[in-house]
C-alpha positions as CSV (number, residue, x, y, z in Angstrom):
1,X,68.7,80.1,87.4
2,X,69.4,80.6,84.2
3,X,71.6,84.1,82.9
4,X,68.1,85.2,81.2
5,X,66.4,84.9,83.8
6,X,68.4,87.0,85.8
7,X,69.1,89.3,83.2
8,X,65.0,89.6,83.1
9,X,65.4,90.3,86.9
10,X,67.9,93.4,86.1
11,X,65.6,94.7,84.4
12,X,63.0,94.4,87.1
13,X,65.3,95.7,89.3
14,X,65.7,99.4,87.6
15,X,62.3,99.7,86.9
16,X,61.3,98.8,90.6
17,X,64.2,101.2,91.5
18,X,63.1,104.2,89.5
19,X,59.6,104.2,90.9
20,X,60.9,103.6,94.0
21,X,60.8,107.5,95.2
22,X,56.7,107.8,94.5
23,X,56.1,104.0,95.9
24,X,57.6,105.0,98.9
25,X,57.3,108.9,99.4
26,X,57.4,108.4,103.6
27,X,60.8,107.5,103.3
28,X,62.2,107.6,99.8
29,X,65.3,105.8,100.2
30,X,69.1,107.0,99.2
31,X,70.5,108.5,96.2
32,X,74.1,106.7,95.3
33,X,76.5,109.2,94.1
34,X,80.4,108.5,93.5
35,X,82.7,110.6,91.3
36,X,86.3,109.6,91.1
37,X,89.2,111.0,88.8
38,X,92.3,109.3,89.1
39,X,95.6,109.6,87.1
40,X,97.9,106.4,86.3
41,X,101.4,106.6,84.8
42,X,103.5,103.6,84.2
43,X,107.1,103.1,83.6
44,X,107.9,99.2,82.7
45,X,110.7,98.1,80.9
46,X,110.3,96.5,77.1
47,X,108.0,98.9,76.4
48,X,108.6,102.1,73.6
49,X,107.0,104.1,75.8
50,X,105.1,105.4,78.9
51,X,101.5,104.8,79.8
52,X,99.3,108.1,81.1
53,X,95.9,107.3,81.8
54,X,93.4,110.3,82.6
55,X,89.9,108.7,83.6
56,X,86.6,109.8,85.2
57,X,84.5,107.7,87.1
58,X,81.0,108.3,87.3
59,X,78.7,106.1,89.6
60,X,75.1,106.7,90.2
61,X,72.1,104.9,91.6
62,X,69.5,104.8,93.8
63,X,68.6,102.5,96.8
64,X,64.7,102.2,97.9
65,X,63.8,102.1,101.3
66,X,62.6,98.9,103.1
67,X,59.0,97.8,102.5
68,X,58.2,94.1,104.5
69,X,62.3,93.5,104.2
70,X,62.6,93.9,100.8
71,X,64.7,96.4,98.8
72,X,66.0,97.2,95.7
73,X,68.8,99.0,94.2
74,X,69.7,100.2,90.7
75,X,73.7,101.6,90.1
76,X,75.6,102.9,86.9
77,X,78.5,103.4,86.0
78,X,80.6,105.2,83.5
79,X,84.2,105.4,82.6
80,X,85.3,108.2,80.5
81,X,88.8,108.5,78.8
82,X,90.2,112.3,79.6
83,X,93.1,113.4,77.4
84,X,94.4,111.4,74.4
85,X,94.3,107.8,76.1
86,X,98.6,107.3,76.0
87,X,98.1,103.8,77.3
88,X,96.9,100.3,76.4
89,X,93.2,99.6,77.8
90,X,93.8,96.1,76.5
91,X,91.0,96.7,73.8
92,X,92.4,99.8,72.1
93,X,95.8,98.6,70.4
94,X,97.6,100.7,72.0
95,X,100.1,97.6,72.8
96,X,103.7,100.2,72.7
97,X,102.3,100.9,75.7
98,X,101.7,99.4,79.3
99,X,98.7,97.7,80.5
100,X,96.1,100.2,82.7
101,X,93.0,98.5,82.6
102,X,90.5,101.1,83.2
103,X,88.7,101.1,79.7
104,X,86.2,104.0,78.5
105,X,82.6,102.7,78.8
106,X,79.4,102.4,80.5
107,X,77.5,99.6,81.9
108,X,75.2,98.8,84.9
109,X,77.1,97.9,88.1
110,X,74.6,96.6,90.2
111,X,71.1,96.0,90.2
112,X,69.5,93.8,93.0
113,X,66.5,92.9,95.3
114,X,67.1,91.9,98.2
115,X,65.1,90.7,101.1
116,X,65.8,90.8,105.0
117,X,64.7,89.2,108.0
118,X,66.2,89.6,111.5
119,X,70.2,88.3,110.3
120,X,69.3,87.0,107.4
121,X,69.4,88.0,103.7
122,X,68.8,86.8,100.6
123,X,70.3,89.1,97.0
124,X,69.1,88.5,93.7
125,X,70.6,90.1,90.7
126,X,73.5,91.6,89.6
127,X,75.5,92.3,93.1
128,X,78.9,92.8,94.9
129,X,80.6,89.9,96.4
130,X,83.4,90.7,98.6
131,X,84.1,87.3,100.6
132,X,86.5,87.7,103.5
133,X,89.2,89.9,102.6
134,X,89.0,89.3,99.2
135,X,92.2,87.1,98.3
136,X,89.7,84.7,96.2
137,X,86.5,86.5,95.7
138,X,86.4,90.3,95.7
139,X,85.2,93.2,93.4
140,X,88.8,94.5,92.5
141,X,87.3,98.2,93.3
142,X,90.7,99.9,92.8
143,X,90.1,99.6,89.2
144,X,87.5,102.1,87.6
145,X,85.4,99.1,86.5
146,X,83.9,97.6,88.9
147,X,83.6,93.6,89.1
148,X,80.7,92.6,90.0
149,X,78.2,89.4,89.7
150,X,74.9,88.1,88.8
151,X,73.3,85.7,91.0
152,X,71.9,84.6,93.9
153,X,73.5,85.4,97.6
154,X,72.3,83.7,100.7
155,X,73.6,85.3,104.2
156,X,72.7,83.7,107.2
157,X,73.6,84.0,110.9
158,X,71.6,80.6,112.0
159,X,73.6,80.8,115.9
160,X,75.3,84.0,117.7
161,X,78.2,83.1,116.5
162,X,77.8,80.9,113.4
163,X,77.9,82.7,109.6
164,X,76.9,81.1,106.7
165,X,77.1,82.8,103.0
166,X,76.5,80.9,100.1
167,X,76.5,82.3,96.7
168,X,74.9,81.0,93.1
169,X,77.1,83.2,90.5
170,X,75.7,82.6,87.0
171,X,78.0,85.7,85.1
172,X,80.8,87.4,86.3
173,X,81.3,91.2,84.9
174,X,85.1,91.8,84.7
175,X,87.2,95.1,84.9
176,X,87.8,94.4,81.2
177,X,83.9,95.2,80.1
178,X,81.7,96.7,79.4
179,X,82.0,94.9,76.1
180,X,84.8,92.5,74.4
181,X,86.6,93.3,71.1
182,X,88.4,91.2,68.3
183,X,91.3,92.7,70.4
184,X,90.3,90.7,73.6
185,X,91.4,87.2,74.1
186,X,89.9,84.3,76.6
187,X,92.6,85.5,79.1
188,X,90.6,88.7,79.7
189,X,86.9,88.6,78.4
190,X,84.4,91.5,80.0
191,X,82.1,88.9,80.7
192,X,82.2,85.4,82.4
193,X,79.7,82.6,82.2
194,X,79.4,79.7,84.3
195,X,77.6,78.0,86.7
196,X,80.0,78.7,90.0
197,X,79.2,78.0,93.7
198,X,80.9,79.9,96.5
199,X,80.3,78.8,100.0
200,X,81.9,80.1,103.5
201,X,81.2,79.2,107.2
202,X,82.5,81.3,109.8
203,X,83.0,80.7,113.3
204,X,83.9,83.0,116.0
205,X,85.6,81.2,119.1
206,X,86.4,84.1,121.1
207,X,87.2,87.2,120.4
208,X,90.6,86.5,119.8
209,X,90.3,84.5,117.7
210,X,87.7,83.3,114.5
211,X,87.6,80.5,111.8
212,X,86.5,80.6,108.1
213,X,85.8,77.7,106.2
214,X,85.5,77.7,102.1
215,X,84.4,76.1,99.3
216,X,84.9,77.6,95.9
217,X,83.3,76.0,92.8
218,X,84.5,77.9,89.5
219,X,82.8,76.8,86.3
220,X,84.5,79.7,84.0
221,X,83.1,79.0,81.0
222,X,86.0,78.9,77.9
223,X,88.9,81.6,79.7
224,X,92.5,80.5,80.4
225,X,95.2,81.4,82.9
226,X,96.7,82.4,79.7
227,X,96.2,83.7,76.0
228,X,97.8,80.9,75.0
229,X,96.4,78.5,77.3
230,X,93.5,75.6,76.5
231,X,90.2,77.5,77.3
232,X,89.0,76.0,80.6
233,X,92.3,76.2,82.3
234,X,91.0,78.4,85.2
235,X,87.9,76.5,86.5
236,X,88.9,74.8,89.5
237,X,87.6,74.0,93.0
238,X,89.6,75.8,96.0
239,X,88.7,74.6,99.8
240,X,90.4,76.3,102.8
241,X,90.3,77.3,106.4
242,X,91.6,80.7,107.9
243,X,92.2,81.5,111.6
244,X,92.2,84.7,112.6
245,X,91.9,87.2,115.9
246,X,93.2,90.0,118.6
247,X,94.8,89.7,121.8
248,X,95.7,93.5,122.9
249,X,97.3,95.2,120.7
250,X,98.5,91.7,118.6
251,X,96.7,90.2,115.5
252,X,97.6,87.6,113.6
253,X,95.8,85.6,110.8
254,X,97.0,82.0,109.3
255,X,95.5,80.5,106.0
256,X,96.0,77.0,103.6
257,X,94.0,76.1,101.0
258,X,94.2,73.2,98.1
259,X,93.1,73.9,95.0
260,X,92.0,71.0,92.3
261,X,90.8,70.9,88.6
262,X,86.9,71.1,87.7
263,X,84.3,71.0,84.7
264,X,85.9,71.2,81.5
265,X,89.7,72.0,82.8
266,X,91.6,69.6,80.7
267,X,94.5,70.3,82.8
268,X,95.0,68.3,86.2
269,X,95.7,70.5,89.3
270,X,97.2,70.3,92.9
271,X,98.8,73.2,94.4
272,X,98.7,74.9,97.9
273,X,98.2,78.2,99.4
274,X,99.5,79.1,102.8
275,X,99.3,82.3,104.6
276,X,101.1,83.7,108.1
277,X,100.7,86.8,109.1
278,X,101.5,88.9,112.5
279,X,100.1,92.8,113.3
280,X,101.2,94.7,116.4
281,X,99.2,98.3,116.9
282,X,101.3,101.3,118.9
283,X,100.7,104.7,119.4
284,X,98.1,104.7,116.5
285,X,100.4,103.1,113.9
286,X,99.7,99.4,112.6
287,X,102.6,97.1,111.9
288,X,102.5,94.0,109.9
289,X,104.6,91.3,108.6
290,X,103.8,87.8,106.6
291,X,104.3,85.2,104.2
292,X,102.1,84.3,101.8
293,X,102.6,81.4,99.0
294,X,100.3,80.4,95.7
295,X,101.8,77.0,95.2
296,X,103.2,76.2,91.6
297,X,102.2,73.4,89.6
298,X,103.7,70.0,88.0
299,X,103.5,69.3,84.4
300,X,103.4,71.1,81.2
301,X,101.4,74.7,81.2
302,X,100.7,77.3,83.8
303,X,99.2,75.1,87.0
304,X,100.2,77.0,89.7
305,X,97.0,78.4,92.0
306,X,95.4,80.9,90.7
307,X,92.9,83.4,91.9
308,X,90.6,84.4,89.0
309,X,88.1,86.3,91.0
310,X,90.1,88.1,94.0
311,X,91.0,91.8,94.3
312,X,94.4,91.5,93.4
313,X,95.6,94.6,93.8
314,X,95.6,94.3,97.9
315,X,98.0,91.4,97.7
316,X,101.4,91.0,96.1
317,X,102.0,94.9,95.8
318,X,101.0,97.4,94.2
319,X,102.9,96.9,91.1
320,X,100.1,93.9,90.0
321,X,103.3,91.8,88.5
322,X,101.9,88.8,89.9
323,X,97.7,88.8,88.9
324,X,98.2,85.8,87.0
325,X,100.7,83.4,88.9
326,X,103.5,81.9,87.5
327,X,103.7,78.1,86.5
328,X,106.4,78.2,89.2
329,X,104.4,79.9,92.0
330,X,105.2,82.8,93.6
331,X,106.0,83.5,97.6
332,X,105.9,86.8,99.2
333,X,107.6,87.8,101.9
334,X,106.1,91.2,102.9
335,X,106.1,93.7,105.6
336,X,104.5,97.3,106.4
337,X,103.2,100.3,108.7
338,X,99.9,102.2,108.2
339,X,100.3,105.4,110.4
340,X,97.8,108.1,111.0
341,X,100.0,111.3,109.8
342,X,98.7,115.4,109.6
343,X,95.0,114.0,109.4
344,X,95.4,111.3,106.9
345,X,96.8,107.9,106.5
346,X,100.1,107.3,105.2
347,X,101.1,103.7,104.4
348,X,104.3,101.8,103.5
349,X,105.0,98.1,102.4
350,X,108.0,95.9,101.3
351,X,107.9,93.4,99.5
352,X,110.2,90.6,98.0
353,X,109.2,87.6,95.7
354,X,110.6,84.6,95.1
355,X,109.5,81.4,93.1
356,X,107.9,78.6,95.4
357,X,109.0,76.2,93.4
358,X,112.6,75.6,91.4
359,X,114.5,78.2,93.5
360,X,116.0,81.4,92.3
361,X,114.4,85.2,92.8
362,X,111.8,87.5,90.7
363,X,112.8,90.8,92.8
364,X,111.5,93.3,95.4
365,X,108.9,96.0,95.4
366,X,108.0,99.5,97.4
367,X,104.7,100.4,98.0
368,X,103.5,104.1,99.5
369,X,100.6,106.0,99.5
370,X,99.2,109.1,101.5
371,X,95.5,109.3,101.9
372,X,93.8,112.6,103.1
373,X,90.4,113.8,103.5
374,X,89.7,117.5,101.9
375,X,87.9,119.3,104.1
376,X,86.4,122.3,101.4
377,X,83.7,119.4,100.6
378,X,82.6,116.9,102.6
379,X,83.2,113.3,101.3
380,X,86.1,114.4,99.0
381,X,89.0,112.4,99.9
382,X,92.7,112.7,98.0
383,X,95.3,109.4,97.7
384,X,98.9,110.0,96.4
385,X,100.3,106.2,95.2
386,X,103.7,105.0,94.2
387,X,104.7,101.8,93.4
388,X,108.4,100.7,92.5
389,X,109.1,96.9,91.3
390,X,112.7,95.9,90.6
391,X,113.4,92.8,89.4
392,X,116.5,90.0,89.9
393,X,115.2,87.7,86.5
394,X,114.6,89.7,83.6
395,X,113.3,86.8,81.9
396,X,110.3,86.8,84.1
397,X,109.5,90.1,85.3
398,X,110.3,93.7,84.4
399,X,111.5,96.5,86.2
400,X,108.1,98.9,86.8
401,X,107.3,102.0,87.9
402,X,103.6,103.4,88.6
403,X,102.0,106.3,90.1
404,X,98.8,107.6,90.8
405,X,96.8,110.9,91.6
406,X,93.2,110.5,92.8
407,X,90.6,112.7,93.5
408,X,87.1,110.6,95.1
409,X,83.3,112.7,95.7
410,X,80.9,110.1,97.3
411,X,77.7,111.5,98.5
């Protein structure tokens, strides 16, 4: 399918979604509503000065009812700068200032039809993709931007306890959008074209324990893994397996994947990811502990394994000092407690990173948040956020600070 055609479909898509509530007047379907203001401040060495970000999120839509299976839906959403913007969006110039990439804008988030039968479902249009838990694709939703993609998804359940999801992604719409600037650069367009092929088949054993198999095809049409990187660098193909499950109160979860070259990538690649991770629950409280590594590369250039598409920001800390990874890989070795505390959630995580390859040590980081429903409205919810990176190489990281106050309305 080409992009026009499913920007064509889009369109379709709104319009069937905005005479959804007289088409349908038994049962008009649901109204999407989502209102989150959230303030960022970072502190990060070798910059003049502090970033303070002030934004509103506004997200609203509408969702028909089902008619014969089918459905449609039709979201918005709006970013809007508060305050005088003391931070670099990555379009604005503001470069004596840190990176918060939550840029003023509107654009449309989703808009889909989507048919189903039984287990089944098929999604045209401009959608969410969150596949697994999002290490390689995910729609970073901690950033006020949304990431979402247009195409086709396929989800089928062809046995009890056989998954199959295939996606057709023909345009990916980045964090970074709505719209690029002569300020942008290939390393982080708003938009991303290329004909990419994401396949997963999950198999559940037992109930303790459950097997995913993936296939990733990226075709990302002219962006790098860096600014200064040959365009092309980040298309790739990425095939894995990941074991996970419960016994009691013990989970556990182990991963590897291989990731190799594809389409116009004029550099060759071979790296690794592996993944080992143990949970223990107690008395309401969640323990974990891991090790994760994104192999790094050999030659010249960054060709360490990357994940262009994941939700970074639920891996590697907080701090995000690792979304693109370094030519020399990266290993985290992490651990943390979620604990139910005065009605909310408070969480804490420790981490410390260390090249996979060539030796040495990039540094530690602390991670803690507080999370806590409001009960004057219902579905208001509050998150306090700290992170706090320190780092043993100055030459390739940075000490950084960051902190964030969030208010969230969802209908």
């Amino acid at each position: 399918m080409s992009r026009h055609a499913i920007r064509s479909t889009l369109a379709t898509c709104i319009l069937l979604s905005l005479a959804a509530g007289q088409a349908l007047a038994a049962d008009a379907g649901t109204p999407i509503l989502d209102l989150r203001y959230r303030h960022e401040s970072v502190d990060q060495d070798g910059f003049a000065k502090d970033a303070h970000a002030d934004t509103l999120r506004v997200r609203a839509g509408y969702a028909t009812a089902a008619w014969h299976g089918w459905t449609a839906l039709a979201e918005a959403d709006a970013v809007l700068g508060l305050g005088d913007g003391r931070y670099n969006d990555t379009r604005n110039g503001q470069r004596q200032y840190p990176v918060i990439a939550d840029r003023p804008g509107a654009e449309i988030n989703q808009a889909l039809l989507r048919y189903t039968s039984g287990s089944n479902t098929a999604t045209l249009g401009r959608q969410r993709i969150n596949l697994g838990n999002q290490r390689f694709v995910g729609g970073v939703g901690w950033r006020q931007n949304e990431q979402t993609y247009d195409g086709v998804r396929v989800q089928l359940a062809p046995l009890e306890r056989l998954s199959v999801d295939y996606s057709f992604v023909d345009g990916i719409n980045t964090v970074f959008g709505p719209d690029d600037s002569a300020a942008s650069n290939r390393s982080n367009p708003s938009d991303i074209e290329g004909q990419s092929h994401l396949l997963q088949v999950g198999l559940r054993f037992a109930p303790a324990l459950s097997a995913s198999a993936y296939h990733y095809r990226l075709d990302l049409d002219g962006i790098a893994v860096t600014a200064t990187a040959p365009p092309g660098t980040l298309s790739s193909h990425t095939t894995g397996l990941r074991l996970e499950g419960a016994q009691g109160a013990w989970s556990y979860a182990a991963e590897y994947a291989r990731q190799q070259e594809l389409a116009d990538n004029p550099w060759t690649l071979d790296s690794r990811y592996l993944l080992a991770e143990l949970g223990y629950k107690v008395r309401g409280a969640t323990l974990k502990a891991g090790f994760e590594s994104l192999g790094g590369g050999e030659g010249t250039g960054n060709r360490a394994f990357q994940t262009p598409l994941a939700t970074k920001h639920l891996f590697q800390g907080w701090a995000d000092m690792f979304l693109t990874t370094p030519a020399q890989g990266v290993d985290d070795l992490y651990a943390g407690v979620s604990v139910p505390l005065a009605g909310g959630t408070l969480q804490a995580w420790y981490h410390d990173f260390s090249p996979q390859r060539g030796g040495g040590r990039y540094g530690d980081e602390i991670d803690l948040s507080y999370a806590h429903p409001i009960p004057a409205l219902k579905g208001l919810s509050g998150l306090l956020k700290l992170a706090r990176y320190r780092s043993e190489d100055r030459s390739r990281t940075v000490d950084t600070d960051k902190l964030w106050l969030q208010l969230q309305y969802t209908y």
